[in-house]
Each structure stands twice: as C-alpha cells, then as structure tokens.
C-alpha positions as CSV (number, residue, x, y, z in Angstrom):
1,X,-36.3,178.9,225.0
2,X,-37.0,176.9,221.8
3,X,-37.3,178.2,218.8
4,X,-41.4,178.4,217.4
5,X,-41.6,176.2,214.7
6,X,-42.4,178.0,211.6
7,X,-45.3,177.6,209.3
8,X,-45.3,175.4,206.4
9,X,-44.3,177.0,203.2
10,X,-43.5,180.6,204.7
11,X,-40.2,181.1,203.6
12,X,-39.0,181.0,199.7
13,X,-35.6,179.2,200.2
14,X,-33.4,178.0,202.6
15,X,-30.2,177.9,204.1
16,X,-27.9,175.1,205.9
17,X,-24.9,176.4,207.9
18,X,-24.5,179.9,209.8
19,X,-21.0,180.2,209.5
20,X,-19.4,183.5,208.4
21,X,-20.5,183.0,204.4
22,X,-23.7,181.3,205.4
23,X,-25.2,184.1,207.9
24,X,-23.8,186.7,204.7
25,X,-25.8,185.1,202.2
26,X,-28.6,184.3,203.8
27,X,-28.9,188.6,205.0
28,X,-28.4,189.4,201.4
29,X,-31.0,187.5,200.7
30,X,-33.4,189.0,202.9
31,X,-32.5,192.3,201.8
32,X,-33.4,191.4,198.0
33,X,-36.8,190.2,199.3
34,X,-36.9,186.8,200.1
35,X,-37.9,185.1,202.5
36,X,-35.5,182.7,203.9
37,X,-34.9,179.5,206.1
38,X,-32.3,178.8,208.3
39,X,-31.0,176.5,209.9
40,X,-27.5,175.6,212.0
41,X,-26.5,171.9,213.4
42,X,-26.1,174.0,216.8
43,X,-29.1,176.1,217.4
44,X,-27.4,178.4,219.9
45,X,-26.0,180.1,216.8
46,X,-29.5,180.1,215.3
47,X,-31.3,181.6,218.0
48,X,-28.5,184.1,218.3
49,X,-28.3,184.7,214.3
50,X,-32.3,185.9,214.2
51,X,-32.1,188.2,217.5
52,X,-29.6,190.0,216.2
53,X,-31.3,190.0,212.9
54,X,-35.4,190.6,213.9
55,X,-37.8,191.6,211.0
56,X,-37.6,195.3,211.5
57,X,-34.1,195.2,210.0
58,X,-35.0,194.2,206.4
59,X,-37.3,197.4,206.3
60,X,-40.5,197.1,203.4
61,X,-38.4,194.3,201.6
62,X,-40.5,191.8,201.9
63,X,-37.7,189.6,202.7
64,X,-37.0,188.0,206.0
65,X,-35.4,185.1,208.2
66,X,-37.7,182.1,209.7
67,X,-35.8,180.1,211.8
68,X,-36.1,176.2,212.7
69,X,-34.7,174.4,215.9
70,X,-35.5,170.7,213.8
71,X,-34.5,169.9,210.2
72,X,-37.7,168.6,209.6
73,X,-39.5,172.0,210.4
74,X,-36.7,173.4,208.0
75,X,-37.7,171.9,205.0
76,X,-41.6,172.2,205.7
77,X,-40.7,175.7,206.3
78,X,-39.9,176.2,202.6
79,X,-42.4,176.4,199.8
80,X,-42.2,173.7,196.9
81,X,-40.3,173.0,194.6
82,X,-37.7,173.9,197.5
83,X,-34.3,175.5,197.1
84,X,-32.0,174.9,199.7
85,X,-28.4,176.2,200.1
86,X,-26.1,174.4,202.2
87,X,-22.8,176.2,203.2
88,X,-20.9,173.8,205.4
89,X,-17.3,172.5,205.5
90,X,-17.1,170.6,202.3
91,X,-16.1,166.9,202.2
92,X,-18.0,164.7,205.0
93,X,-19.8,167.5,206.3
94,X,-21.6,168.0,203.3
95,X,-22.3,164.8,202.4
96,X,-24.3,164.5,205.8
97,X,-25.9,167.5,205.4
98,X,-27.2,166.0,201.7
99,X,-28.1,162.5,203.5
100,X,-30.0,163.9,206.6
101,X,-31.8,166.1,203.9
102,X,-32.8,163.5,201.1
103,X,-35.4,161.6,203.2
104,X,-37.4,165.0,203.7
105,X,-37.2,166.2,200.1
106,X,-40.0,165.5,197.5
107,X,-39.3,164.7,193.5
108,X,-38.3,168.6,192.0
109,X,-36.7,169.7,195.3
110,X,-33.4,171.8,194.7
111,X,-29.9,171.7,196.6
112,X,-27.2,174.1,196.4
113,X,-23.7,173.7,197.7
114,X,-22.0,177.0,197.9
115,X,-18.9,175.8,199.6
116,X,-15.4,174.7,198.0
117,X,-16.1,171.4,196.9
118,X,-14.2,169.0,195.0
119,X,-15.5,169.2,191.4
120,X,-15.5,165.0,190.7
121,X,-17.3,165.3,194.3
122,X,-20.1,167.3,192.7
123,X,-20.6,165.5,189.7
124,X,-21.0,162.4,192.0
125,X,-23.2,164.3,193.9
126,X,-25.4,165.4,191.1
127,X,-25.4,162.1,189.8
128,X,-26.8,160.4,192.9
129,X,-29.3,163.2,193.6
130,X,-30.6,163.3,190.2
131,X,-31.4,159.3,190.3
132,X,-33.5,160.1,193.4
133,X,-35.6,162.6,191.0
134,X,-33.9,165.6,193.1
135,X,-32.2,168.5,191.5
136,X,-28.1,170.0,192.5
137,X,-26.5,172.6,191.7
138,X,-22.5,172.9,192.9
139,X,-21.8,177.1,192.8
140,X,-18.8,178.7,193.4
141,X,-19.3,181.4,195.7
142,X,-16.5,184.0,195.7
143,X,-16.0,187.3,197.4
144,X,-15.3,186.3,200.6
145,X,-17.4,188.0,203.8
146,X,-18.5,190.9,202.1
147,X,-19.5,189.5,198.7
148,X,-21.8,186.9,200.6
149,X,-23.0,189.9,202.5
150,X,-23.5,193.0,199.5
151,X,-23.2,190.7,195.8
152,X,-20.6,187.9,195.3
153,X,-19.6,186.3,192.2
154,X,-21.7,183.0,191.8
155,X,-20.5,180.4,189.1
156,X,-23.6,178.0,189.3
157,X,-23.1,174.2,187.7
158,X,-26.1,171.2,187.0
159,X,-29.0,170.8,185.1
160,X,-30.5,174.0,182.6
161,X,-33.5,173.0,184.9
162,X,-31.7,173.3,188.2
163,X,-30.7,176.5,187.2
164,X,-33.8,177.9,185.9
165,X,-35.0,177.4,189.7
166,X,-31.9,179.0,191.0
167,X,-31.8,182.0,188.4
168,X,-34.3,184.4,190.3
169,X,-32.1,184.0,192.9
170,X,-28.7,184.3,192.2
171,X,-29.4,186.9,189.8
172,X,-30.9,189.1,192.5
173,X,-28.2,188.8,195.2
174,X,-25.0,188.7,192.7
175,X,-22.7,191.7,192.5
176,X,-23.9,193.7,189.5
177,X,-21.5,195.5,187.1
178,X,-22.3,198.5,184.2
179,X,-23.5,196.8,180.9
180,X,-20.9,199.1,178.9
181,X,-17.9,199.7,181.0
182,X,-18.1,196.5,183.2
183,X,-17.3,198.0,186.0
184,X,-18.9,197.2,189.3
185,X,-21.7,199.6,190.5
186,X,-21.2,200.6,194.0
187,X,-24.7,200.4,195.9
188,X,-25.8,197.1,194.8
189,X,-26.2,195.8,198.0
190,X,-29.0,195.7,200.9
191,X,-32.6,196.6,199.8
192,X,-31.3,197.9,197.1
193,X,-31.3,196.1,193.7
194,X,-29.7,197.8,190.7
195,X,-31.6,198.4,187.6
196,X,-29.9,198.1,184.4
197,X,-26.8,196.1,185.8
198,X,-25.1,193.4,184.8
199,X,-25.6,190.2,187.7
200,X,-22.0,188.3,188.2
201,X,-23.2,185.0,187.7
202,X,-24.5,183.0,184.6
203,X,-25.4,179.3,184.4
204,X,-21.5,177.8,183.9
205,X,-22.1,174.3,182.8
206,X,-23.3,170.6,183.4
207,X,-22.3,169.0,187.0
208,X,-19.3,169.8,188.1
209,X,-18.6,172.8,186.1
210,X,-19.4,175.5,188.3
211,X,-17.2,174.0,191.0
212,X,-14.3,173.8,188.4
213,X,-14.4,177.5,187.6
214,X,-14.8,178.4,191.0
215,X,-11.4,176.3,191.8
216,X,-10.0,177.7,188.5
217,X,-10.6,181.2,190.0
218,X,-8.6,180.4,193.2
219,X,-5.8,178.9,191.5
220,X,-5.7,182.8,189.7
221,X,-6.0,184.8,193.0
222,X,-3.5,182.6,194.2
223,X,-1.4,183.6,191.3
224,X,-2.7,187.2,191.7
225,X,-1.5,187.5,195.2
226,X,1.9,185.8,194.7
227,X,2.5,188.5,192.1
228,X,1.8,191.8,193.8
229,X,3.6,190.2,196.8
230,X,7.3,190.0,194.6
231,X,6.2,193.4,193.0
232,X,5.9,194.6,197.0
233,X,9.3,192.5,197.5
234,X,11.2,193.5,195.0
235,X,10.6,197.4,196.1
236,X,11.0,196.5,199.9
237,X,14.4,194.7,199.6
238,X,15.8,196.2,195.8
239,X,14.8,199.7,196.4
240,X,14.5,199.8,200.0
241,X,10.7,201.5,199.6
242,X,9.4,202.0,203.0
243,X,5.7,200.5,203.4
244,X,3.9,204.0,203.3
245,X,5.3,204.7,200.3
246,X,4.9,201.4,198.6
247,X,0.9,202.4,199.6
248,X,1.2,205.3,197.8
249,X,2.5,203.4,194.8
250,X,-0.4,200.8,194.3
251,X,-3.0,203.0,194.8
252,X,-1.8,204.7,192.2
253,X,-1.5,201.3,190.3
254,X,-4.9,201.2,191.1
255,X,-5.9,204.2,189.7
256,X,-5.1,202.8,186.0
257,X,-4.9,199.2,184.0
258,X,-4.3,197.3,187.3
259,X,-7.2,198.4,189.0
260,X,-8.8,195.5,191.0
261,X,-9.6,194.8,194.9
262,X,-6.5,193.2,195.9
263,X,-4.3,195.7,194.8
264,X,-6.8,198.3,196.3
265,X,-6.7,196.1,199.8
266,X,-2.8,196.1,199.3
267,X,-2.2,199.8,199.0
268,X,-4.7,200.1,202.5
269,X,-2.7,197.4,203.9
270,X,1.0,199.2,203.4
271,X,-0.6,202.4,205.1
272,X,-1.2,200.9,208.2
273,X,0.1,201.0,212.1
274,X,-0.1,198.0,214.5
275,X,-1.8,198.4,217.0
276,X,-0.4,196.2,219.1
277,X,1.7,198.7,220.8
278,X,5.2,198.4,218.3
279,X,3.8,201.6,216.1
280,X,5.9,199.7,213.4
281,X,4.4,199.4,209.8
282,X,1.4,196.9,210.3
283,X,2.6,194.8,207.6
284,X,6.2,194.4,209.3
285,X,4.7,192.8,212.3
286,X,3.0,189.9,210.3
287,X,4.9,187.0,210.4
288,X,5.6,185.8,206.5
289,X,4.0,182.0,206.8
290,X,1.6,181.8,204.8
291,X,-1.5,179.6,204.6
292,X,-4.0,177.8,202.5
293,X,-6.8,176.0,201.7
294,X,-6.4,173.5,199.3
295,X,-7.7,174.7,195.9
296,X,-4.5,176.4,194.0
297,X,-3.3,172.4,195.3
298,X,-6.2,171.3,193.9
299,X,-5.9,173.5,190.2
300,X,-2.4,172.4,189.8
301,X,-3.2,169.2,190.0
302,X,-5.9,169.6,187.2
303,X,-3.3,170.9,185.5
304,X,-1.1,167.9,185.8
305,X,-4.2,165.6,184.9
306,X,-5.1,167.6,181.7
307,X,-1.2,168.7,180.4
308,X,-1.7,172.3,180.6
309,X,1.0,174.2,181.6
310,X,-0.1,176.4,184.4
311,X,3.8,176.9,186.0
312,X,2.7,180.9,187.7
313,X,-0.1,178.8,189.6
314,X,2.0,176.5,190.9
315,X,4.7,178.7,191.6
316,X,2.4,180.7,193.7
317,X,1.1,177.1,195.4
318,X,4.8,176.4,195.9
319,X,5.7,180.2,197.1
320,X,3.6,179.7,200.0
321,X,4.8,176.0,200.7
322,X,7.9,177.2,201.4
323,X,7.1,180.3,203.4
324,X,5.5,177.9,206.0
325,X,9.0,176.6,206.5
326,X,9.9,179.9,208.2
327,X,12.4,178.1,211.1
328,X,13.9,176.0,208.4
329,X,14.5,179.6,206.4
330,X,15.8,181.3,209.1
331,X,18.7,178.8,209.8
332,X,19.6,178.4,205.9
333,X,19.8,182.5,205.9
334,X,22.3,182.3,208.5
335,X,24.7,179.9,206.3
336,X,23.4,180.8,202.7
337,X,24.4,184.0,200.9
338,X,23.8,185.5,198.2
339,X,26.3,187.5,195.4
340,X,28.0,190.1,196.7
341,X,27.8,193.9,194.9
342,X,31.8,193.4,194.2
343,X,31.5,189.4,192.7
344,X,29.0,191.1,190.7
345,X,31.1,193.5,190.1
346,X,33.2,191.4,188.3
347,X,31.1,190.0,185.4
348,X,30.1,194.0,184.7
349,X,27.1,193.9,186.3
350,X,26.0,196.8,188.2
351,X,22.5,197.0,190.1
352,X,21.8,201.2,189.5
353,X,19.8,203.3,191.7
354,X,17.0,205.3,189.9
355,X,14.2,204.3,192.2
356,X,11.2,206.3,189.8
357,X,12.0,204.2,186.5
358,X,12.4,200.8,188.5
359,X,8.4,201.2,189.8
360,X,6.9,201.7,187.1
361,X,9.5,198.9,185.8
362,X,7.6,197.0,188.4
363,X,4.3,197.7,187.4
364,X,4.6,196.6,183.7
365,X,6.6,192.9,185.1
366,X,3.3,192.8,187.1
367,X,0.6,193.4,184.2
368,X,2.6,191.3,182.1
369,X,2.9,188.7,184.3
370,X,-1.0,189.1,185.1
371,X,-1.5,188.2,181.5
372,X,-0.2,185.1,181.6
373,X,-1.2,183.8,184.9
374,X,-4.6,184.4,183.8
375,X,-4.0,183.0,180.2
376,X,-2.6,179.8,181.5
377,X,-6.2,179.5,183.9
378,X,-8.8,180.3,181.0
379,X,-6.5,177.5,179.1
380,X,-6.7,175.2,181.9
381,X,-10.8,175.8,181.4
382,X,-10.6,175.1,178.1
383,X,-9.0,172.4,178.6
384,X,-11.4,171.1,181.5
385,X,-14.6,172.0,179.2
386,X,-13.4,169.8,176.0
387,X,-12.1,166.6,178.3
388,X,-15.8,166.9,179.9
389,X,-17.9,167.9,177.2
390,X,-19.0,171.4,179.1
391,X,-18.9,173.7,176.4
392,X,-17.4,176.4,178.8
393,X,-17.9,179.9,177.3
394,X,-14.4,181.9,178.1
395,X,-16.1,185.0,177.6
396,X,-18.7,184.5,179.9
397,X,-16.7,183.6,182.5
398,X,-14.3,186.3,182.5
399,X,-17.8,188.7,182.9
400,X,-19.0,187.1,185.9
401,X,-15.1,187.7,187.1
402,X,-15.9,191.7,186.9
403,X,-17.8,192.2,190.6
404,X,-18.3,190.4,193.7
405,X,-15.3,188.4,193.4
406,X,-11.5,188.5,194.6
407,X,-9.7,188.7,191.3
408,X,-12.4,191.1,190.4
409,X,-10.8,193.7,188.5
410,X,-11.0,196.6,185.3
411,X,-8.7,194.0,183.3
412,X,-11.4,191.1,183.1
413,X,-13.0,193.2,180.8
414,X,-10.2,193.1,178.5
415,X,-10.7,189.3,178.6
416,X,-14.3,189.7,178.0
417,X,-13.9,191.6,175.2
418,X,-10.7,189.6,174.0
419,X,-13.5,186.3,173.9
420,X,-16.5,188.8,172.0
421,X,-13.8,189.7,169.4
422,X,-13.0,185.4,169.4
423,X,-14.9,182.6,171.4
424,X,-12.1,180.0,170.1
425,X,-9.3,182.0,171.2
426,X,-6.9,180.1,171.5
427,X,-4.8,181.8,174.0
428,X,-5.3,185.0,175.6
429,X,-1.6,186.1,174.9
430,X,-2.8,185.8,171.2
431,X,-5.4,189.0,171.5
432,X,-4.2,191.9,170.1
433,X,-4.9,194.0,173.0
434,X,-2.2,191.9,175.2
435,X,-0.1,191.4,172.3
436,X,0.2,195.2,172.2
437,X,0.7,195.2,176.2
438,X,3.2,192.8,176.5
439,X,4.8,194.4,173.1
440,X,5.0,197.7,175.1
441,X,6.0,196.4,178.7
442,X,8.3,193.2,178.2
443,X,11.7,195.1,178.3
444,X,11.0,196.6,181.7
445,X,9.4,193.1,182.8
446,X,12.9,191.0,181.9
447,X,14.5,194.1,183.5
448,X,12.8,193.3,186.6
449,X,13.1,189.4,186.7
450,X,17.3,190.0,185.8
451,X,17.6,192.4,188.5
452,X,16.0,190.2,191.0
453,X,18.0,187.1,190.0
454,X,21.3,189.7,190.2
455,X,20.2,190.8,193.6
456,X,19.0,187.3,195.3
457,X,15.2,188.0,195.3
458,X,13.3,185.4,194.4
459,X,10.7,186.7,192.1
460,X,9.0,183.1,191.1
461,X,5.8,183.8,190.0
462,X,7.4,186.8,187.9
463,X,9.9,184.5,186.6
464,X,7.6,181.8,185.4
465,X,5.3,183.8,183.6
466,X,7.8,185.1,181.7
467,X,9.3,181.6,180.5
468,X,5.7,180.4,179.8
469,X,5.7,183.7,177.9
470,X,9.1,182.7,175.9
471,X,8.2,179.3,176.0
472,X,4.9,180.0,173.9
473,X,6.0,182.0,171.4
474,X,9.0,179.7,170.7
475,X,8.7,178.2,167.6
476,X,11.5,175.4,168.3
477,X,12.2,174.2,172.3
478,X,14.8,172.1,173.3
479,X,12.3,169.1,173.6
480,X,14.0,167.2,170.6
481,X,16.5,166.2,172.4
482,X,14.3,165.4,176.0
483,X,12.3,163.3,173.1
484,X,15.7,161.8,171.8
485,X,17.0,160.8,175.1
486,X,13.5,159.5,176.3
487,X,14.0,157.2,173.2
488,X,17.1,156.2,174.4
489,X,17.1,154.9,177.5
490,X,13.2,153.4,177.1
491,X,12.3,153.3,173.0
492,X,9.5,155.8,173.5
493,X,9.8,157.2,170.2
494,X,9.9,160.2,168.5
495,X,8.2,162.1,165.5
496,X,10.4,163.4,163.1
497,X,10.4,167.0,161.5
498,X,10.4,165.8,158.3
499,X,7.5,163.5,157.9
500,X,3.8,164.5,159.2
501,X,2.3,164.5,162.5
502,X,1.4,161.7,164.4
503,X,4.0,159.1,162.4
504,X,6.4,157.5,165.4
505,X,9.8,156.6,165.0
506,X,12.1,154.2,167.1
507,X,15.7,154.1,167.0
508,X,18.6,150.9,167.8
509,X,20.9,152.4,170.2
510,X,24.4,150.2,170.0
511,X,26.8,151.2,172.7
512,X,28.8,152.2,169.3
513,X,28.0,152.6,166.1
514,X,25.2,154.5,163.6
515,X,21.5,154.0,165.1
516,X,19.3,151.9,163.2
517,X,16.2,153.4,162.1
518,X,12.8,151.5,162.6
519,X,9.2,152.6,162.3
C-alpha cells in the first residue's frame, strides 16, 4: 500500500537515507521534539522504518516521523526555510541525492551531509550550492549507532548563517557533557533533554571545516585503537595475560586518567565467550584482519599535503594494511624468527618476569603515547585551519570531543583546558599538564617499546610516538647531513647555522678536492 502523502509544511526538517545512522538520527530527533521527514530511495525500508516507529512511541514530545513515498512530497513536507539531512554513501551517491534535490529547493533552503565526505568535496559542494542561493553545511557525525540514536558528537562546517538554521538542531540532539567536569551526563537521550549541559557540537568553520575535523577525529581513533591493541598485545604475548584478566586490567584503566569508551568497550570485549560453540575467549576466535574505511588514508594524506608529522596515525593506517595480509603473514611466520632468549642472552639482555610492574608499565607507554597521537592531530588542524584561513579554535574542538563521540574520553578535557590556559599552543606536548605526565611516565614507556623490540612484538604505534616524542624535543636532528647530501647529488641547498634563517647556500662538489662555496 502506498504511503499517504503528507501535508505541506508538517514536519520541521528532514531526512535523506534510512540506513543505520540515518534511521538513528532521524529517532533522536523525534524524541527532542521535532518533527521530521523521511525519506529512503527504496520505500520498502520507509514504510517499514514508520511501522515500527508509529506516533505513540515519541510519547507528549511533540516530535514525530512523516513519511514520503516521492521526493517531491518530501520537500513540500517540510516547512520553509527547509533543513534537510542527507546520510547516504558519500561520493556519487551524494552528489545525486544534492542534484535530484536542487530543482525542488527554494532560495534560503538548507542541506546537511552527515556522512564521511571528502573535505575538498564539501567546499565544492558549498560552493556550487551557495551560487544557486541555497545554503550547506558538511557535519561530521561521530558516535557511531548509538550516538546517532541517544547524542553524537556533530562538527558542523559552512556559512555562520547555515549554521544559525542548523543550531536549534544540533544543539538539541548532541551528546551533552557537565559544564565543570566535562564529563558526559548519562540520560541525555530520548525525550529527555538535559538542562544545564554542555551540547557536543559548536559551529567548526567555513566550508569544508567541519568535514576536516570529523576526518581529523578518525585519523585519532584510528591511532587510539592501534594503541590499546599493542598495550593488549604486548600483555597477551610478553606476559602471557589471559583475556579475562587483561578485562580486568582496562577496566581498571578505565576507572582513572584513561577513562574513555573504547577502553571501556575493550575491557567488555576481553570478558567475553563465543558463542559459536568453541567456549574459547570471544576475542580469540576473531580473525586479526582488519578493515577500513578510508579516512585515517585520507588524514595521512593531509598530512603529507600540509608537512605535518603525524607518524602514530599512519602507523596505525599501516598496522591494519598489513594485518589484511594475514595468508602472506602466516607463511613468513613459518620461515621468519625472531631472537631467541639465549642470543639475547648473549648481549646481557634479559626479558624479567614481574608481571604487576610491567602493567602498569603498559598503561603509562599507553597515556604517553596517547599524548602524542593526539598532539600530532590538533597540529595537523592547526595546520589545516592557517593553509585555509578557518580560524579553527583547538580548544573548542577538543570540548565537542568530550560525549557522543568515539575517542570520547575524561583526557579531552585536559586538552580543553590545555587550549583555555593557551589558544596558540603551539603543541600539546608543550602544556604543563602533559609535560608533567610524560615527565612522570616516560621511563616505563621506553621500558615498554625496548622490551617489545627485545621480545619480537611489534609495538608500532607505541614506537612512533615515542620518536615523534624524542624527535620534538631535539634541539639538533641528523637532518644536516640529509640537507648536505640532498645538496649533493641535486644542488638543493642548505642554510647554514651560522648566518640567519631563510639565507640558501650551494656548494661545488669536485669528485676531489675542497667544495666551493656559492650563494
């Protein structure tokens, strides 16, 4: 039976795409009170999306789905000036979506893509939309199923006056955190707005800003992940902790400066059985290939563009590349070995066996490490915001970071407060609060990287972090004579250390003989 088509102007926004995050957002929503449009290229998943969602379920919200069968009915649904969110695949998808939408849009209209687009794809989009008279707005969206559903993080890009039509909005269905401790307040979620909360989302920049930050914050949780995985591999393999007990280990992690939701979900993941009839450790069964999406690839390539160093990113980009090998892994492990215990032997070095002062070794290599993964992204955005003139405030950002999103976690308040005490911080490692940190913990975190190295477990992400972390503080680096050689073999000069900046030098390089100086 087709769907009824709705009245004109009964619904307060729409929504394009019933996919997982779609039919999320569109329910959270409802349940902060308004009234909303959908709409689904297939209308089976429509009509099947509103009976299992009929009025009675949004209680005396006031919010509530209207449904459309035609795009046409969609947009007439929605009261002007219109705000539509579209949540489809990005690339081609979207830009169809836009296209079939633009004819039925009037001057003032709003559109909102809350997928993972490309950032240069949103400015292009913005740029196009805006010389139709339309508005666009490119949001990150992060928090995966259940942020859509109870509060995500929303990192919202475009015009001040796009986002003055979004605000009421995103502010409403965001995750909400305490204004003093930053923590996120449980309960924010269906018909039930918090008062006195903080919302997780705040206007990010012009065009394609909001887009960047959101792929910013994936290049992170990639880093994030990689990290508590070596911290879970290094006890698994060094110490020979048994999955149960590792669970028992973050969630006490969790309990103090690490606090955050993926070492929460890790500590529930090491606790539990398959199901599948083995009764092994559920996390033993899981085959260790992982996958991806496309934007850590995407960060580290912004990285490249820009000349930031952002090395624990990529390593954690590359960490998975070569996990997807797992055939080509399995046959090297067959002719490929490692030290042995007596080789070691040899050079004095001895692996020890004190299980209790290894963890909590572990768990200051992984703070540590956090540190800078996270200090080489908010560099990479400060970066991003001066090379396109977005004026990206640091500290604002790392807020939004608190609820509703993946990395969310208790340390993004140190960064917050880490950009109140400094807005032009350079560098997060040069805070005094991670000064002290790393200050306090960087024994036990080279303890952890050596022992690794000694026992063949490769601990990349750990490992980089703490070169970017030498490498930063190093007043001299070996790049003289990288400079030196690059002059060399193709005269691309060098600066010398006794005349100011920016003066280049080129050198004669006889096959024998003194060089001959030139300017």
């Amino acid at each position: 039976m087709p769907l009824p088509v709705p009245p004109a102007n009964s619904a307060n926004v729409g929504l394009i795409g019933l996919e997982v995050m779609g039919k999320n957002l569109a329910l959270n929503m409802a349940d902060h009170g308004f009234k909303v449009a959908v709409y689904n290229r297939t209308t089976a998943k429509t009509e099947k999306f509103i009976e299992e969602n009929p009025p009675a379920v949004f209680g005396t919200t006031g919010g509530g789905l209207v449904a459309s069968e035609q795009l046409k009915n969609f947009v007439a649904s929605i009261a002007k000036p219109r705000r539509i969110v579209i949540l489809v695949k990005a690339g081609g998808p979207t830009d169809a979506t836009i296209d079939a939408l633009v004819p039925l849009l009037d001057k003032g209209d709003l559109i909102v893509d809350g997928g993972n687009a490309e950032w240069q794809d949103t400015q292009r989009r913005e740029k196009a939309l805006g010389e139709k008279g339309l508005l666009f707005v490119g949001s990150g969206v992060s928090g995966g199923e259940l942020g859509a559903r109870f509060g995500p993080s929303l990192m919202p890009g475009g015009k001040p006056e796009a986002w003055k039509l979004l605000e009421p909005v995103w502010t409403r269905i965001a995750a909400k955190v305490d204004a003093k401790t930053g923590k996120p307040i449980d309960g924010a979620a269906p018909a039930k707005p918090v008062s006195g909360g903080v919302p997780c989302t705040t206007f990010i920049g012009p065009d394609g800003a909001g887009h960047y930050v959101k792929m910013v914050h994936n290049g992170i949780e990639y880093g994030d992940m990689q990290l508590i995985c070596e911290a879970y591999h290094f006890m698994r393999d060094v110490l020979g902790l048994k999955p149960k007990a590792m669970s028992e280990i973050f969630a006490d992690w969790n309990a103090g400066e690490l606090d955050s939701f993926l070492i929460e979900i890790t500590a529930d993941i090491l606790q539990q059985t398959d199901t599948g009839g083995t009764r092994k450790a559920f996390v033993d069964i899981v085959l260790d290939a992982a996958g991806q999406k496309g934007t850590g690839k995407w960060t580290i390539n912004s990285a490249l563009d820009l000349g930031v160093p952002a090395a624990t990113m990529a390593e954690a980009v590359f960490a998975r590349n070569i996990s997807a090998i797992k055939e080509q892994r399995v046959a090297a492990s067959k002719k490929l070995k490692g030290a042995t215990p007596a080789s070691l032997a040899a050079f004095g070095i001895t692996l020890g066996k004190k299980k209790t002062d290894w963890v909590e070794c572990v768990r200051g290599a992984l703070y540590c490490s956090k540190i800078c993964s996270y200090a080489q992204g908010f560099a990479l955005m400060a970066a991003a915001s001066k090379a396109q003139n977005w004026n990206l405030k640091l500290g604002e950002v790392a807020s939004i970071f608190r609820g509703g999103c993946i990395i969310r976690a208790r340390f993004l308040q140190k960064i917050t407060d880490a950009y109140s005490r400094d807005a032009q911080l350079a560098n997060l490692l040069l805070d005094p609060y991670f000064i002290g940190v790393i200050k306090k913990q960087q024994v036990a975190w080279r303890a952890v990287v050596a022992r690794a190295a000694v026992a063949g477990i490769p601990v990349p992400a750990f490992s980089s972090a703490l070169a970017y972390f030498d490498s930063y503080r190093a007043a001299r680096l070996p790049a003289n004579l990288l400079q030196a050689q690059r002059d060399y073999f193709g005269a691309h000069t060098f600066e010398r250390t006794d005349t100011p900046r920016g003066q280049f030098f080129h050198v004669d390089w006889p096959e024998k003989g003194r060089p001959q100086l030139k300017m």
